[in-house]
C-alpha positions in Angstrom: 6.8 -31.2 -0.4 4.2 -33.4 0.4 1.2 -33.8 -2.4 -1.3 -33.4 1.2 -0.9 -30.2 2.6 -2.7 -28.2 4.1 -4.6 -25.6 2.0 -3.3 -21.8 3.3 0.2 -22.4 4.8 1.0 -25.6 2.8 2.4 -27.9 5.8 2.7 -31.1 4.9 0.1 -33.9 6.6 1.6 -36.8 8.0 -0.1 -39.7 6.2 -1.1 -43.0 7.7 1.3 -45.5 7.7 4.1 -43.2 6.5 7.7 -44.8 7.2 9.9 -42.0 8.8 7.6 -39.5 9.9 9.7 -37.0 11.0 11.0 -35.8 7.9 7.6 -34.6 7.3 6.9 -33.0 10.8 10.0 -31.5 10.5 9.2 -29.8 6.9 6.2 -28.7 8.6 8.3 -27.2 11.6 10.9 -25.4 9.3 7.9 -23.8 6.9 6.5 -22.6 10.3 9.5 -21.0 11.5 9.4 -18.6 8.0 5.7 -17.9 8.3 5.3 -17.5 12.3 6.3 -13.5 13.0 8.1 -13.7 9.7 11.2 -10.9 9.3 12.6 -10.4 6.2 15.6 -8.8 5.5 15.1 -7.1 2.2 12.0 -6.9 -0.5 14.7 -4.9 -3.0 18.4 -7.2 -2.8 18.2 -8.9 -6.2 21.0 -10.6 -6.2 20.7 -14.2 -4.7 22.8 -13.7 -1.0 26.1 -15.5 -1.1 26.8 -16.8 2.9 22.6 -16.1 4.0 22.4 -17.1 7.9 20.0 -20.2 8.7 16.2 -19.2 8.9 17.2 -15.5 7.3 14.7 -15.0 4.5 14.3 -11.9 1.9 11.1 -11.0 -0.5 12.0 -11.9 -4.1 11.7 -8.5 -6.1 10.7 -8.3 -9.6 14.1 -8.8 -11.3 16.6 -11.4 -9.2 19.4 -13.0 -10.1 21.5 -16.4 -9.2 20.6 -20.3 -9.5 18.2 -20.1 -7.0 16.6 -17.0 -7.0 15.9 -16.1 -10.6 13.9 -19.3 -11.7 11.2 -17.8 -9.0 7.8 -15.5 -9.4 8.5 -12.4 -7.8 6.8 -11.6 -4.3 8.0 -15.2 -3.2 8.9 -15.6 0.7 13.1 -16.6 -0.4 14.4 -18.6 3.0 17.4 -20.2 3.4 18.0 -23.0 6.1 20.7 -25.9 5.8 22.2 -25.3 2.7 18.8 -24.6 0.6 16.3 -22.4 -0.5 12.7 -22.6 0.0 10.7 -20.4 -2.0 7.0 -20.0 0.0 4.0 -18.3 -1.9 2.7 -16.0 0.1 -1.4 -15.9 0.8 -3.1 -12.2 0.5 -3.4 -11.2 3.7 0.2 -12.5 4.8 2.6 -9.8 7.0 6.0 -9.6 7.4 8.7 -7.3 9.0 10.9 -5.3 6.1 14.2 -5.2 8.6 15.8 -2.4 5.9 12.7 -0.5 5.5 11.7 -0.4 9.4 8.2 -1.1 8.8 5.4 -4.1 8.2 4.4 -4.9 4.7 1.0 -6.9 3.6 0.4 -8.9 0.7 -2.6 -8.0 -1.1 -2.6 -11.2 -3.3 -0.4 -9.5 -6.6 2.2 -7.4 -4.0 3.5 -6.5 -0.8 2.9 -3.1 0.2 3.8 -0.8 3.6 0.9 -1.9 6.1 -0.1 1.6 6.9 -0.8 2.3 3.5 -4.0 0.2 3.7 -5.4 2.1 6.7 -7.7 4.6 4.3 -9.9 4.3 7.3 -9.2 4.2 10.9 -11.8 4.6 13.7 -10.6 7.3 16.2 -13.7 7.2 18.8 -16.9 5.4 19.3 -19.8 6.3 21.8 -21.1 3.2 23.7 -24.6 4.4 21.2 -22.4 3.9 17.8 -21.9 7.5 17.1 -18.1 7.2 15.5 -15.8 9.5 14.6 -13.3 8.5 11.6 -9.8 9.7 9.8 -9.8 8.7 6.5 -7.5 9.6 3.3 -9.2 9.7 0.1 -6.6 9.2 -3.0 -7.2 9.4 -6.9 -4.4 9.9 -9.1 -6.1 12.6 -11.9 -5.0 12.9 -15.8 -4.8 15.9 -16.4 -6.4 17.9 -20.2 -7.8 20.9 -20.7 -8.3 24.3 -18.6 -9.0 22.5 -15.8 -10.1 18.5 -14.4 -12.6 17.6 -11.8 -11.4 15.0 -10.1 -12.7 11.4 -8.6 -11.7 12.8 -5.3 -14.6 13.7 -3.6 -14.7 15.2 0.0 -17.8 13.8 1.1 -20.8 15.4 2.7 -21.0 16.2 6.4 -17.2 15.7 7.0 -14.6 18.2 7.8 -11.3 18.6 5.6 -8.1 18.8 7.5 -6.3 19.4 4.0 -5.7 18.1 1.0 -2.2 16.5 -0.4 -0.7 16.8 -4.1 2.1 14.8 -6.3 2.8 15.1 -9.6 3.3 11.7 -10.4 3.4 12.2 -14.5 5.0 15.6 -16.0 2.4 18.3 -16.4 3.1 19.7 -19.9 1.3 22.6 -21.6 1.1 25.1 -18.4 3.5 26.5 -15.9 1.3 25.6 -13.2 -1.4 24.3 -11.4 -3.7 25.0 -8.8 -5.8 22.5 -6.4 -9.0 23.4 -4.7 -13.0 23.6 -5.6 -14.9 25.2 -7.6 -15.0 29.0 -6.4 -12.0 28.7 -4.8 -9.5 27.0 -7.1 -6.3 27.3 -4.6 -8.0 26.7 -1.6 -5.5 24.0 -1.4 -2.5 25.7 -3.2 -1.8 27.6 -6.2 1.4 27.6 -8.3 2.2 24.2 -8.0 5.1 22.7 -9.6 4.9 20.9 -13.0 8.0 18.6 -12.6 8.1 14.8 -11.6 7.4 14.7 -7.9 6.4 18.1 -7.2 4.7 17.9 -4.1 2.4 20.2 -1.9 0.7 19.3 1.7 -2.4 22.2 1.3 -3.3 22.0 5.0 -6.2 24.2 5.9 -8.1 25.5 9.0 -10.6 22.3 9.5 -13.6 23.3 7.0 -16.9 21.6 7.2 -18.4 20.6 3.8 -22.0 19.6 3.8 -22.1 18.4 -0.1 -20.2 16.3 -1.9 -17.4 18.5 -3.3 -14.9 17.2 -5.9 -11.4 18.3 -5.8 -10.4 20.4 -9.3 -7.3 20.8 -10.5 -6.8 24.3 -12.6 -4.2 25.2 -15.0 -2.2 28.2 -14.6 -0.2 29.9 -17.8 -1.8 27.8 -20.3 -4.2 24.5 -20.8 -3.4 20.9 -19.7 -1.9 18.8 -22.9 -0.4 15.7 -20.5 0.1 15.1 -16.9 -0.7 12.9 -13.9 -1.2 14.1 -10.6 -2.2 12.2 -7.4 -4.8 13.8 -4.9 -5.1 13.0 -1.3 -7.7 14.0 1.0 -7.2 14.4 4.4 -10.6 14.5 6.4 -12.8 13.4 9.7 -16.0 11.9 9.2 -18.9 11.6 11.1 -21.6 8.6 12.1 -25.0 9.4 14.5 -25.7 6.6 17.1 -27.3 3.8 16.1 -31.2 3.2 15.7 -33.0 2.1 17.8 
C-alpha cells in the first residue's frame, strides 16, 4: 500500500514522477471492486477458506483461524484476489450484503450489525406543513431487584402504543414470574412471563394513547427479583404539529 492514500477508502495516489504507474491504479481498482456494492459471503466462517473464488470476500469474526486470517482485528473486510488476501478496515458507516444471512449489515465503527436494526426511527408520513407521523421502537434492557423495576423505557407523551416486546436476556431468579406493564396495570402487556433464557412475549395491545410520560415496570410474580436481565421494546407512533410559522 501506498504511504498516500486517500483518507476514508485508502486508495493509493499516483505520485509524480512514479515509474510504473499502473501497479498503483490497479491497487486502487482492485480495493474498489471490494468496497463498491460490497457482498460478503459470511460474518461467522472462522476458518480461513481453503479454494476462496477471485474478488469473494467474508467479514473476519472475533475468533478466526489460518495464516492469513488469524493475525487480523476482527470486523476486517477479508478478500481474496490472485492468490492473496487483503484485509480492508472498514469506516463506521460502511454496508455490505451478508449473502448467508440474507440481509445488509452496517458498521457502527466497533461492529457490524443487521441494517434494520438501526432504524429506531422511521418517518411514515409528512404533510407538505411538517406535521409527521413516526414508528419508532424504544429498547432498554432492565436489571431486574426487588418487587418490582421501573424501567428506562419510557413511552413518551402524546404517542400511541401499538405494544410492547419482552426477552429475558439474563435468568430471572428469585420469582416464578413476571409481569410487564405500568403502574396500575402491571400486565397490561403480559403477565406470567417466563423466567428462563430467552423467554419471550410480543404484548400487543389495542392502540392506546398515552399523554404522559409513562415508564414500562416490570413486576414479580411468586416472590422478589434476586438477578435477572430482561430487554424491553416499545412499539409506538408518534406525532409532530406543522411547522411554525
Amino acid at each position: 500500500m501506498s504511504d498516500a492514500a486517500t483518507p476514508r477508502l485508502s486508495l493509493p495516489y499516483v505520485a509524480a514522477g512514479q515509474a510504473q504507474k499502473h501497479v498503483t491504479v490497479n491497487e486502487g481498482l482492485a480495493r474498489l471492486d471490494g468496497l463498491v456494492q460490497p457482498c460478503v459471503v459470511s460474518r461467522t466462517v472462522t476458518a480461513q477458506p481453503g479454494s476462496p473464488a477471485d474478488g469473494a470476500m467474508w467479514i473476519r469474526p472475533a475468533t478466526a483461524t489460518g495464516a492469513d486470517w488469524s493475525p487480523v482485528s476482527s470486523g476486517r473486510l477479508m478478500r481474496f484476489e490472485a492468490g492473496a488476501w487483503e484485509a480492508i478496515a472498514p469506516a463506521a458507516g460502511f454496508t455490505a450484503w451478508i449473502a448467508d444471512e440474507g440481509q445488509m449489515a452496517v458498521f457502527t465503527g466497533s461492529a457490524w450489525v443487521a441494517l434494520s436494526s438501526t432504524f429506531a426511527s422511521l418517518t411514515a408520513a409528512r404533510s407538505p406543513f411538517g406535521a409527521e407521523v413516526r414508528v419508532e421502537i424504544r429498547e432498554v434492557e432492565a436489571t431486574l431487584s426487588g418487587a418490582s423495576v421501573t424501567t428506562a423505557a419510557v413511552i413518551p407523551a402524546r404517542s400511541i402504543v401499538l405494544g410492547v416486546a419482552t426477552r429475558t436476556s439474563a435468568a430471572v431468579t428469585g420469582v416464578t414470574a413476571y409481569s410487564c406493564g405500568v403502574a396500575g396495570e402491571t400486565g397490561k402487556f403480559g403477565s406470567s412471563l417466563g423466567v428462563g433464557l430467552n423467554a419471550s412475549n410480543i404484548g400487543v395491545v389495542g392502540p392506546t394513547a398515552f399523554y404522559v410520560d409513562t415508564p414500562v415496570v416490570i413486576t414479580a410474580a411468586g416472590g422478589s427479583f434476586v438477578s435477572g436481565k430482561v430487554r424491553v421494546a416499545i412499539q409506538l407512533l408518534r406525532f409532530e404539529a406543522p411547522v411554525a410559522v
